[in-house]
C-alpha positions, 0 to 999 in steps of 0.5 A, spaced: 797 852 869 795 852 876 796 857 881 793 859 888 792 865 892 792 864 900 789 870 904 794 868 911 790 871 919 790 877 920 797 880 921 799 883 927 800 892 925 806 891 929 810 885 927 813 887 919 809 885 914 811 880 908 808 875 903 809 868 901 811 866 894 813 858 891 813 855 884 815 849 881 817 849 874 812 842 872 806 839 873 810 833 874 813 836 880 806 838 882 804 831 882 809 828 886 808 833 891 816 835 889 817 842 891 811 846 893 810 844 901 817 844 902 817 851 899 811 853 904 814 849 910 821 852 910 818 859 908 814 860 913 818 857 919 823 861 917 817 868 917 816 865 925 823 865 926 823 872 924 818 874 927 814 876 920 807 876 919 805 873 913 800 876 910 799 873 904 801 867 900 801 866 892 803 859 889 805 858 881 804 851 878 808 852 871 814 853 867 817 861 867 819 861 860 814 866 859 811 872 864 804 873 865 804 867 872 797 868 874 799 868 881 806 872 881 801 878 877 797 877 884 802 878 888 806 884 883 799 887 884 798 886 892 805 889 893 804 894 889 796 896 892 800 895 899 805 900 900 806 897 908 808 889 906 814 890 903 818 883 904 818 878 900 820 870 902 822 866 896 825 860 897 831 861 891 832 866 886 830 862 880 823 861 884 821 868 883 823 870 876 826 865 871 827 870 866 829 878 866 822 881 865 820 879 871 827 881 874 825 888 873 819 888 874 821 886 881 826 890 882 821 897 881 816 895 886 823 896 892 821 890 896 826 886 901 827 879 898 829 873 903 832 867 899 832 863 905 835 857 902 840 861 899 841 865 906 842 872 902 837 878 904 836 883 898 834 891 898 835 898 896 841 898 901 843 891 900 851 891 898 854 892 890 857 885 890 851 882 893 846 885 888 852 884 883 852 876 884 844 876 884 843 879 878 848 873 875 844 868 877 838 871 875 841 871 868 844 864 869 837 862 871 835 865 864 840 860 860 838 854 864 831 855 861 834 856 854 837 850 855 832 846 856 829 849 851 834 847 847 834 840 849 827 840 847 829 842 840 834 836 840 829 832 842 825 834 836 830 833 831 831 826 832 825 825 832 825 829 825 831 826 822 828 819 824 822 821 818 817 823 824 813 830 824 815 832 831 810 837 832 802 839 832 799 837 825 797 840 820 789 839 818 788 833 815 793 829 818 791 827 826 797 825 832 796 818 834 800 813 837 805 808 833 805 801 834 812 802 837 809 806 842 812 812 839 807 818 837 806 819 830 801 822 825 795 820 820 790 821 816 784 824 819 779 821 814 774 827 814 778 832 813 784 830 808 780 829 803 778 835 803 784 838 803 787 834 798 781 837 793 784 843 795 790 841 791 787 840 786 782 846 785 788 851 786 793 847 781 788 850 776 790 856 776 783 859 774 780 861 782 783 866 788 785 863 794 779 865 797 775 863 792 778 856 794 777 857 800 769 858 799 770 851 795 773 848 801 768 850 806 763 848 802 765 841 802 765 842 810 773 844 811 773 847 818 777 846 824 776 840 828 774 842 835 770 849 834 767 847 827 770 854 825 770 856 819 779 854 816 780 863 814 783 864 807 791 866 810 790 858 814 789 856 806 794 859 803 798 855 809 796 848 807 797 849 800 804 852 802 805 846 806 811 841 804 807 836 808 802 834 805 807 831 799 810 826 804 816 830 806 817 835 810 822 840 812 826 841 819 830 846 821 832 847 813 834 840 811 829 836 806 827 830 810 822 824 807 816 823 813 814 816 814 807 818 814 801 817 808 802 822 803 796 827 801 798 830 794 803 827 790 810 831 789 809 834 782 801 836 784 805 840 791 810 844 786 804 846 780 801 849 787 807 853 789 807 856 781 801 859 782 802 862 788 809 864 786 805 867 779 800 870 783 804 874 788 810 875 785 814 882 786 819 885 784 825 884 787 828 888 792 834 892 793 839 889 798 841 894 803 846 895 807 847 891 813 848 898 818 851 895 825 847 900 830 841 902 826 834 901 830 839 900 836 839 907 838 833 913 839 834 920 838 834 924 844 831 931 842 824 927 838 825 919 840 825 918 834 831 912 830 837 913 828 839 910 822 845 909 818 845 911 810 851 911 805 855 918 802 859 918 796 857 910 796 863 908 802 862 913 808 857 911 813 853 916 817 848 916 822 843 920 822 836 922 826 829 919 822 826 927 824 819 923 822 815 930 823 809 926 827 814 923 832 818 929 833 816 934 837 822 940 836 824 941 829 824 935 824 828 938 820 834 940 825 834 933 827 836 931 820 841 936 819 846 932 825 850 927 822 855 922 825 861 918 822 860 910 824 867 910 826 865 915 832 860 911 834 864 904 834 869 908 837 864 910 842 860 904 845 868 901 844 869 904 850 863 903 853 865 895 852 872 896 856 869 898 862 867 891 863 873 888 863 877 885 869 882 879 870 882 872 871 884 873 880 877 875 879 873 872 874 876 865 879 873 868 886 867 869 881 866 862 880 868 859 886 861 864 889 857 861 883 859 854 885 857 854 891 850 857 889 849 852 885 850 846 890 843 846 891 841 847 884 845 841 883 842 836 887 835 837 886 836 835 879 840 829 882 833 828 886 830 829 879 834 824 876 834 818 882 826 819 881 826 818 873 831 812 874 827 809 879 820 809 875 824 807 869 826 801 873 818 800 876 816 800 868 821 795 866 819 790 872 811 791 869 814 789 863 818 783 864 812 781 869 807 781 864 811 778 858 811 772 863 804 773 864 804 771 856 808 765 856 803 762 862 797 764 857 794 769 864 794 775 858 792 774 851 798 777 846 793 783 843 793 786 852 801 784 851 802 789 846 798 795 847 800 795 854 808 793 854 808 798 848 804 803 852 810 803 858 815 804 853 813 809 851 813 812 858 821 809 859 822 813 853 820 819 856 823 818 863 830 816 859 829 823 855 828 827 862 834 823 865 838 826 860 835 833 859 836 833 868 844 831 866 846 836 861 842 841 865 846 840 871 852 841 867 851 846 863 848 850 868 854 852 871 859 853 865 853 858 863 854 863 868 863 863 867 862 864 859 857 869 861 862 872 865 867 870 860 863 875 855 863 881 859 870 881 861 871 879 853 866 884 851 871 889 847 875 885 844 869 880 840 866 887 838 872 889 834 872 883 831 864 882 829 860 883 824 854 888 824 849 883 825 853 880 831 855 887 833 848 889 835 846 881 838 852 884 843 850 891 844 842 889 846 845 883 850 850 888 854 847 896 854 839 898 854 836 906 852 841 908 848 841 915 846 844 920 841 846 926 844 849 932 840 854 926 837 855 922 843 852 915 845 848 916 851 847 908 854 846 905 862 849 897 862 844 892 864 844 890 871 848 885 873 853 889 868 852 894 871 855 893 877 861 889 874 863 896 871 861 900 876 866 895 880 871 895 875 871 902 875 872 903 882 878 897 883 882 900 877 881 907 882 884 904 887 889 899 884 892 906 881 892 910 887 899 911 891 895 907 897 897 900 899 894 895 895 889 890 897 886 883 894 883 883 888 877 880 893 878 885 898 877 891 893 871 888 889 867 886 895 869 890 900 871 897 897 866 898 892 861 898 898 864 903 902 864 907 896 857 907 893 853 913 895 
């Protein structure tokens, strides 16, 4: 990761204050120089056109997959100790938050966000539709990192079902790479004997695991780089581990490695018969599966509200009342049940305010669409730049296996070196492909999410408990129990689609002359909000 903070000249008092923010989402871009001074040239041509004083700047180089940027926290903590710079300049949406934490975090600090690229200014006073369409973005950003997140566990399965362990290895084993090119693991030759004795200590059935730990730390079982010692519950998942028996398994399917073995099979399940003895329990009784238990806190103490069975087929619901939680009457709280059906019914109205009908979720797309053009060529740029490098290692590659036909370059240099820069197109393939199904999915992402809210009521009567729940956490937040009723506010953006829905259902009932679709979701929410 890196990131930089950058103090800007002293700001004049009488020219609004703002601050800088760019990020790029690789190392690669970084390097190449793709993104960053693009973003900084843009951003402060734009603050002089409009007359802002930069008074800081804050760069990020990392994926946003997570929260916790270095430099984005600077700037979260400099807003907030700097209560007269209230402007923000980011070049796009997705360069600020890439994912919902951020989005709030953001938005509690009520600052003025110029997306200049995408020529929108966002604030407190800023239209509905306009933060409508913001938050859909901001949770299409969201889906586009998990998508890439699901073409990077596409490409570990292949590599999996091709016998390769597609990850970190495991003590005893070291990644290296293959005579294809491809990354592979070995024995590590200190350790893994060590680790196949371990087997063999533990099979007998006559030591704890920590005593087998204390025998493998004597024979020098320790992690490679700190020289620290390997902790008993790091042994427990060695002997646990199917690994080390040649095979491995990936996303519950049983693959045969194309790595050396440590321990034989039958030596692997002696271990695992042990253990199983040794911690053992009783088996549990299968509970209930109750749709909306932890979903919802009690609104007198906080405490959860929990699902039980009475006469063994009604379920009810009713308030934990732990007594070191509750600050009233625990007791009190108890006493207050609710049947399931009144609350499905409950949060099945709530679901039904998001409802809107194929004229709007089409001007949507349209708005989304053209969103996303610019999101569309950088990754064409992307993939032109990993096309063209894939052709610059293909040429070495001729070029050098000519060099070995006229004898300039002995066959050992050939080898390493051609395989070296195959290695290289592989990855350049993978990021072309990852570039294309991203461009794709991007867009259709963000009309399924829309899809989902409007056919949120309809999926939730069909669902299991489970799903129910999914459904539930993914549309409302802060839900409570109140006297019997659910208590509950939509996430954003859902939030101004059923404020939305709401107001043009008022008005298309009303005795006025009716107006577009367009016209009432874009124009009369606004003149109607406080």
């Amino acid at each position: 990761m890196k990131r930089s903070t950058k103090s800007a000249p002293a700001a004049d008092p009488a020219r609004k204050q703002a601050v800088i923010y760019a990020r790029v989402s690789s190392k690669e871009q970084e390097k190449e120089g793709f993104s960053i001074p693009a973003q900084l040239k843009l951003l402060k041509e734009y603050a002089a056109a409009n007359d802002f004083a930069v008074a800081q700047e804050y760069v990020d180089v990392e994926t946003a997959k997570q929260t916790g940027r270095v430099a984005f926290g600077e700037m979260v903590a400099y807003l907030k100790a700097h209560p007269s710079v209230r402007v923000v300049l980011v070049e796009k949406t997705d360069r600020l938050y890439r994912n919902l934490k951020d989005w709030v975090t953001v938005d509690e600090l009520d600052v003025e966000m110029h997306f200049p690229k995408e020529g929108v200014v966002l604030s407190r006073e800023s239209r509905s539709s306009e933060k409508f369409m913001h938050g859909i973005k901001v949770l299409m950003a969201k889906n586009y990192i998990d998508n890439l997140s699901e073409e990077a566990r596409k490409g570990m399965q292949e590599k999996a079902e091709q016998g390769i362990w597609p990850t970190k290895t495991p003590l005893g084993y070291r990644n290296v790479t293959g005579p294809d090119g491809k990354k592979i693991i070995a024995v590590e030759p200190t350790l893994a004997p060590i680790v196949a004795k371990l087997f063999d200590w533990y099979a007998r059935g006559d030591i704890s695991l920590k005593e087998a730990a204390r025998k493998a730390h004597a024979a020098g079982l320790t992690y490679p780089k700190s020289g620290a010692k390997v902790p008993v519950s790091t042994v427990h998942t060695i002997l646990r581990n199917r690994l080390y028996t040649g095979w491995f398994e990936w996303n519950g399917k049983l693959i045969q490695g194309k790595h050396e073995a440590l321990v034989p099979v039958e030596l692997w399940e002696r271990v695992q018969g042990v253990l199983d003895g040794r911690f053992a329990s009783k088996a549990k009784r299968g509970k209930h599966d109750f749709a909306f238990s932890g979903l919802i806190a009690c609104h007198a103490c906080g405490c959860a509200v929990v699902g039980e069975i009475k006469k063994q087929r009604y379920v009810y619901y009713h308030c934990t009342g732990y007594a070191d939680k509750c600050q009233g009457n625990p007791a009190s709280c108890r006493r207050k049940y609710v049947r399931e059906e009144a609350l499905e019914a409950q949060f099945t109205e709530m679901l039904g305010r998001l409802r809107f009908d194929d004229e709007v979720l089409e001007w949507v797309h349209d708005a989304l669409h053209a969103s996303h053009a610019d999101e569309r060529r950088e990754h064409e740029e992307a993939i032109k730049r990993h096309q063209a490098e894939y052709n610059r290692l293909n040429d070495r590659i001729h070029a050098m296996y000519v060099d070995k036909l006229d004898g300039v370059v002995d066959r050992v240099f050939y080898d390493r070196m051609s395989n070296q820069w195959r290695e290289e197109q592989a990855r350049c393939q993978r990021e072309i492909e990852r570039h294309q199904n991203a461009d794709k999915s991007y867009l259709d992402e963000g009309v399924t999410l829309l899809d989902l809210a409007r056919n949120a009521q309809r999926l939730f009567a069909s669902q299991q408990p489970r799903e129910k729940r999914r459904l539930l956490n993914f549309v409302l937040s802060n839900c409570t129990w109140e006297y019997g009723e659910v208590v509950a506010t939509f996430r954003q953006p859902f939030d101004l689609l059923a404020e939305t829905a709401t107001v043009a259902a008022r008005i298309e009932a009303a005795e006025t002359p009716k107006s577009s679709k367009r016209e009432i979701w874009l124009g009369n929410l606004d003149s109607n909000q406080d």
